[in-house]
PyMOL commands that place a pseudoatom at each C-alpha (Angstrom):
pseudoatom trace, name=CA, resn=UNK, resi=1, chain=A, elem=C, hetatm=0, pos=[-13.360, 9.613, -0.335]
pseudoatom trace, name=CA, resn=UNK, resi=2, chain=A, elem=C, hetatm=0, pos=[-14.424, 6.313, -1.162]
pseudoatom trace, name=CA, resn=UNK, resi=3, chain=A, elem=C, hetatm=0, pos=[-14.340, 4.729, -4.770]
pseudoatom trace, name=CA, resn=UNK, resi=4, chain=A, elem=C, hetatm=0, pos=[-16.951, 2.249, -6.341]
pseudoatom trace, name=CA, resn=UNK, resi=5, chain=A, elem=C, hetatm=0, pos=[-14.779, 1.241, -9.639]
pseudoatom trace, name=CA, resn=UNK, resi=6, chain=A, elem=C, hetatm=0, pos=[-13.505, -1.817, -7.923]
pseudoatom trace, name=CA, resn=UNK, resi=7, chain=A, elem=C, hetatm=0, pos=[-13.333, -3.812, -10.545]
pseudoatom trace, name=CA, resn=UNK, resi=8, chain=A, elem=C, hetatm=0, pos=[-11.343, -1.503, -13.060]
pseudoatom trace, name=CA, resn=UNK, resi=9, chain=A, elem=C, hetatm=0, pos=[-7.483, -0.989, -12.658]
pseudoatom trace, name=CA, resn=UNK, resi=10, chain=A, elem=C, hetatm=0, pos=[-5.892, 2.562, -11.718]
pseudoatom trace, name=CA, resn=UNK, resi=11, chain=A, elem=C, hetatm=0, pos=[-5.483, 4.863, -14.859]
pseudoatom trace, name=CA, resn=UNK, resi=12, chain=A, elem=C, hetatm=0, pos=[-1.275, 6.129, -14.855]
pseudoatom trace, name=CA, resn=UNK, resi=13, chain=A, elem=C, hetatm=0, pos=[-2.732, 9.303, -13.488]
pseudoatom trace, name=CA, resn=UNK, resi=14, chain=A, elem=C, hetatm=0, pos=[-4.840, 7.478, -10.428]
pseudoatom trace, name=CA, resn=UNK, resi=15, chain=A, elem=C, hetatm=0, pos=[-1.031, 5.097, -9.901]
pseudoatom trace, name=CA, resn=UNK, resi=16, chain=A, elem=C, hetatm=0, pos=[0.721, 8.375, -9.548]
pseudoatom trace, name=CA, resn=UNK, resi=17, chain=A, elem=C, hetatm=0, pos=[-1.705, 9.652, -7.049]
pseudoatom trace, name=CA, resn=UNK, resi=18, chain=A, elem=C, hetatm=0, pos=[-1.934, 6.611, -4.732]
pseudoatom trace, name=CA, resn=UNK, resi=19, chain=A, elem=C, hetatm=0, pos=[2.043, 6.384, -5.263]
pseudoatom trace, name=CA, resn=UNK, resi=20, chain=A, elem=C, hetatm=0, pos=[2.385, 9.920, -4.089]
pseudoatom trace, name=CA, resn=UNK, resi=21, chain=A, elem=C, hetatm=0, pos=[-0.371, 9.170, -1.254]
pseudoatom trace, name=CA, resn=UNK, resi=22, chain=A, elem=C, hetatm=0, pos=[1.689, 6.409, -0.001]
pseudoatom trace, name=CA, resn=UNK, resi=23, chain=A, elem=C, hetatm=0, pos=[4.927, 7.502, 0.144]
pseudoatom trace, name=CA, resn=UNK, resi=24, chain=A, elem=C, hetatm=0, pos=[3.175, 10.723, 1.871]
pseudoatom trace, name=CA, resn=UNK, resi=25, chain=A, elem=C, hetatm=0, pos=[0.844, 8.324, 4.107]
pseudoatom trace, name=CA, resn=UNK, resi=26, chain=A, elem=C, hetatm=0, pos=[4.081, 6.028, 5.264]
pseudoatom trace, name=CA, resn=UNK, resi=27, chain=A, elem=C, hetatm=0, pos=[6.180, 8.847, 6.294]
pseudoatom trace, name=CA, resn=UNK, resi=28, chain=A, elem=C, hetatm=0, pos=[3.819, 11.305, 8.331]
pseudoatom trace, name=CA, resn=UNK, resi=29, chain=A, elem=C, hetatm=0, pos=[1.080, 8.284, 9.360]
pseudoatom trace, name=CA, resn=UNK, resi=30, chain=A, elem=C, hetatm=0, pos=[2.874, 5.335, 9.805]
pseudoatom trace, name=CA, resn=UNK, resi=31, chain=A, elem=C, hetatm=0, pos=[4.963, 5.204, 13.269]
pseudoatom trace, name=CA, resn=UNK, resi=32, chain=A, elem=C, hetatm=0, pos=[5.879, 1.323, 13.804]
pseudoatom trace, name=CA, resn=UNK, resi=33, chain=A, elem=C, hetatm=0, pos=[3.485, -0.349, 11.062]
pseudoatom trace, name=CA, resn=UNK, resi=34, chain=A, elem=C, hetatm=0, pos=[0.480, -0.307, 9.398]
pseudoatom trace, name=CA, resn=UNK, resi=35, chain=A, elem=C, hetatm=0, pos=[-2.223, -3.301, 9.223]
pseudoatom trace, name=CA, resn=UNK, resi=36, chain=A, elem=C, hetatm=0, pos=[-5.006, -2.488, 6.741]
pseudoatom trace, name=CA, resn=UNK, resi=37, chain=A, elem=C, hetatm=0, pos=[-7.167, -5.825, 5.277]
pseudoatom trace, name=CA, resn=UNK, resi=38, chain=A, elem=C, hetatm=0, pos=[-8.340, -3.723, 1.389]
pseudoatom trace, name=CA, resn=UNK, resi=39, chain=A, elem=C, hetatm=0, pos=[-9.624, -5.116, -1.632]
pseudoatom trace, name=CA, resn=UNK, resi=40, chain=A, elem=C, hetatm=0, pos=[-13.237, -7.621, -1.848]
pseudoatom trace, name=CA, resn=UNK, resi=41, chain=A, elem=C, hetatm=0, pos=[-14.178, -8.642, 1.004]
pseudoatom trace, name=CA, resn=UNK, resi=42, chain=A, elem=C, hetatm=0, pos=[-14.388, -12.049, -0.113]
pseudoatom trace, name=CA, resn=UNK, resi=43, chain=A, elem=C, hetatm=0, pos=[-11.040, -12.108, -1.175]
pseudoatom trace, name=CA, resn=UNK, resi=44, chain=A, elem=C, hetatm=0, pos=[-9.242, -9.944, 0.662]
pseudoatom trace, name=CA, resn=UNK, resi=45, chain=A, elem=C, hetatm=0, pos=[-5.431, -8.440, 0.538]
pseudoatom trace, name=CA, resn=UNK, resi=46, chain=A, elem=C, hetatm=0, pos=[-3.671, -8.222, 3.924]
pseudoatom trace, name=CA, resn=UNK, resi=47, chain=A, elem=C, hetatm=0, pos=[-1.261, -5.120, 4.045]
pseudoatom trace, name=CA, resn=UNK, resi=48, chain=A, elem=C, hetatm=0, pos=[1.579, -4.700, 6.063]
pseudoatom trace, name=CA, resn=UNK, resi=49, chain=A, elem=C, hetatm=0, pos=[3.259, -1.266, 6.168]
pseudoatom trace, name=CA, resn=UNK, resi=50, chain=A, elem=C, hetatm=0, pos=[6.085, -1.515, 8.489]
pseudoatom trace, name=CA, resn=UNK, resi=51, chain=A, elem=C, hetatm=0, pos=[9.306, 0.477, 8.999]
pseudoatom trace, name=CA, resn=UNK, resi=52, chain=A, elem=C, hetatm=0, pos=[11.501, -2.516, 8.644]
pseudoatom trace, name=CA, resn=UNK, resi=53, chain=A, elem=C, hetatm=0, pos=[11.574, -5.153, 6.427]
pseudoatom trace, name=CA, resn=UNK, resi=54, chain=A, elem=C, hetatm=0, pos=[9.784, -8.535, 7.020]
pseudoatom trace, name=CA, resn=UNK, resi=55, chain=A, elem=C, hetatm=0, pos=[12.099, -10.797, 9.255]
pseudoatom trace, name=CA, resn=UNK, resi=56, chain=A, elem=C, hetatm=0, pos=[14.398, -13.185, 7.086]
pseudoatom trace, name=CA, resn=UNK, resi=57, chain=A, elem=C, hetatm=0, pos=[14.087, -10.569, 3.744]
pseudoatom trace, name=CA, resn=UNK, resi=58, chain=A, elem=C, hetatm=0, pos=[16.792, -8.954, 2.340]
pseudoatom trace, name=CA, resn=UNK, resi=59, chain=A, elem=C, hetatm=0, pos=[16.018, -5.311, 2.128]
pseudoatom trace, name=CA, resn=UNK, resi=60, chain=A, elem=C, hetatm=0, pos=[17.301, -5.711, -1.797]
pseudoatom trace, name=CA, resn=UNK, resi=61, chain=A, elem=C, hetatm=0, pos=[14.260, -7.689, -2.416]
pseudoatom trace, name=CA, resn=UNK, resi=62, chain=A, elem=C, hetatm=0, pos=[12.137, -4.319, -2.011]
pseudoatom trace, name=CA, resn=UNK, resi=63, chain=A, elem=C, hetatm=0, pos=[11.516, -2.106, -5.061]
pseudoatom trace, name=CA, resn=UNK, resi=64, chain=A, elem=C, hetatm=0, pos=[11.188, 1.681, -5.229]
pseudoatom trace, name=CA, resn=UNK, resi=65, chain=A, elem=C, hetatm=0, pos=[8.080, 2.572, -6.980]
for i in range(1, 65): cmd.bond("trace and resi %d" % i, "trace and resi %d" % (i + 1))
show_as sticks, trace
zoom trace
């Protein structure tokens, strides 16, 4: 399923949904980590998904959507 309305932000409902997609993606799809490059292509975001925290970070400094 692929969305066009790039350049509007998530309703609460759509949040919930890719919250609950997440959590459900990082704990059945995600063995070590997870690269994905999302977001325009001319400015892209560069997501790391990883089952421990990034070397030299606290695990404190991670919030719990």
């Amino acid at each position: 399923m692929r969305h066009d309305r790039h350049d509007e932000p998530l309703s609460d409902e759509e949040r919930e949904l890719f919250l609950q997609y997440l959590h459900r993606f990082a704990r059945h799809d995600v063995d070590l980590f997870a690269l994905m490059e999302v977001g325009d292509p001319e400015d892209p975001c560069y997501m790391t998904l990883a089952r421990t925290p990034v070397p030299g970070t606290d695990p404190a400094a991670y919030r719990r959507p």
